[in-house]
C-alpha positions as CSV (number, residue, x, y, z in Angstrom):
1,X,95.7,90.4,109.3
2,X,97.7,93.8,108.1
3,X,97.0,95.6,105.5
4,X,99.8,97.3,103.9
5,X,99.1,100.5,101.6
6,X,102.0,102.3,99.5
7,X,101.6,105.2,97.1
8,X,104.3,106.5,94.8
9,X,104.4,110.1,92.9
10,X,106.6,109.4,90.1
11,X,109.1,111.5,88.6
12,X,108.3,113.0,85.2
13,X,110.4,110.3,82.4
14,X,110.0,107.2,84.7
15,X,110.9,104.7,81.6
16,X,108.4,102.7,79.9
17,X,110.3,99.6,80.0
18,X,111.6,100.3,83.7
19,X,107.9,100.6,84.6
20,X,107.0,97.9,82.8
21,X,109.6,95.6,84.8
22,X,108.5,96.6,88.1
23,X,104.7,96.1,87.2
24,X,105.5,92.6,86.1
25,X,107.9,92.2,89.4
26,X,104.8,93.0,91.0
27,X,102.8,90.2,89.7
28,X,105.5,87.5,90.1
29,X,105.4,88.1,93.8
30,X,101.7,87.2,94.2
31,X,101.5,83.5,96.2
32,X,105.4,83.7,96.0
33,X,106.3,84.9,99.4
34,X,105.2,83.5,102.5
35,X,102.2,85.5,104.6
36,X,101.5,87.3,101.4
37,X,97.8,86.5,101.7
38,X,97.1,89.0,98.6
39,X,99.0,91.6,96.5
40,X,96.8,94.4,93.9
41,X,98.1,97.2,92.4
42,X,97.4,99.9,89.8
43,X,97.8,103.5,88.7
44,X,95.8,106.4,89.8
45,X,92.5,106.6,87.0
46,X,90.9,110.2,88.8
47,X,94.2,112.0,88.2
48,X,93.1,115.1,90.6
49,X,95.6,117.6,92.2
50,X,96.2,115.4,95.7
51,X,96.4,112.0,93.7
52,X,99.6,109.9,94.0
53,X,100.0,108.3,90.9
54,X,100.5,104.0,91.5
55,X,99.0,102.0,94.5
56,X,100.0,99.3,95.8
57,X,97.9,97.1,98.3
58,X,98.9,93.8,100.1
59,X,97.4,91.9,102.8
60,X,99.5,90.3,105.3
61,X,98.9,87.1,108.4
62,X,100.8,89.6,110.6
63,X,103.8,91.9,111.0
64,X,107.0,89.9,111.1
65,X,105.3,88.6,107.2
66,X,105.6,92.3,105.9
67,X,109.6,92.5,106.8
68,X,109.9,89.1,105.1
69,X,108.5,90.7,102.3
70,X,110.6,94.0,102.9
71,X,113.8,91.8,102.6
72,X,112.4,89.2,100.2
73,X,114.5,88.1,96.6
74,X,111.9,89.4,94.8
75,X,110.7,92.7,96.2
76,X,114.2,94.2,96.5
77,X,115.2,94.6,92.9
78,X,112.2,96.2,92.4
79,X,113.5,99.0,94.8
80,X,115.8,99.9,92.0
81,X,113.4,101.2,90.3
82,X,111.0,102.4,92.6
83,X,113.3,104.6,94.5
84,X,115.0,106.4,92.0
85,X,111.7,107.6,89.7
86,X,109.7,108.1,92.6
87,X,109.3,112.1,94.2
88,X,107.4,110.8,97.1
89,X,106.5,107.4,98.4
90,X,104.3,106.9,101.4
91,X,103.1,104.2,103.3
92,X,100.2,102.9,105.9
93,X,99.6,99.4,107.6
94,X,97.0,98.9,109.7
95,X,95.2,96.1,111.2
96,X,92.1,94.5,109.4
97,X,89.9,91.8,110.6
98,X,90.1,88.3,109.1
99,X,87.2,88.3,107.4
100,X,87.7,91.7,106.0
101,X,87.4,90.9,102.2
């Protein structure tokens, strides 16, 4: 299983209602795209100096799943507003065993 981890620093004036449409985008991908075994996500709550400010974390069956996701009808319009209100965005996969909960 791979685990894949992205933070985002927002922009200062990242709209409410833009924000609000890629949470929600978020949450309709959930058992909605094959080898997504599990999507969370939320914002930063210890807001200290070296803190990125939103979190995603979803658990993939294997590799090739995550560029299906990558490419998938309902993660890329959600690059519209990710990319543009975003000052950094980084990213880790890694493997995880199975069982891992």
């Amino acid at each position: 299983m791979i685990r894949h981890t992205v933070l985002f620093k927002f922009k200062p004036g990242f709209p409410a209602e833009q924000r609000q449409a890629w949470t929600a985008g978020l949450d309709r991908m959930r058992g909605s795209i094959p080898g997504l075994i599990a999507l969370t996500h939320g914002p930063d709550v210890i807001r200290s100096e070296r803190a990125f400010d939103y979190a995603i974390v979803a658990d993939f069956e294997s590799v090739a799943d995550i560029e299906v996701y990558n490419t998938h009808p309902l993660h890329e319009p959600l690059k519209e507003y990710s990319f543009p209100n975003s000052e950094q965005i980084i990213s880790v996969d890694f493997e995880i065993p199975k069982d891992t909960p």
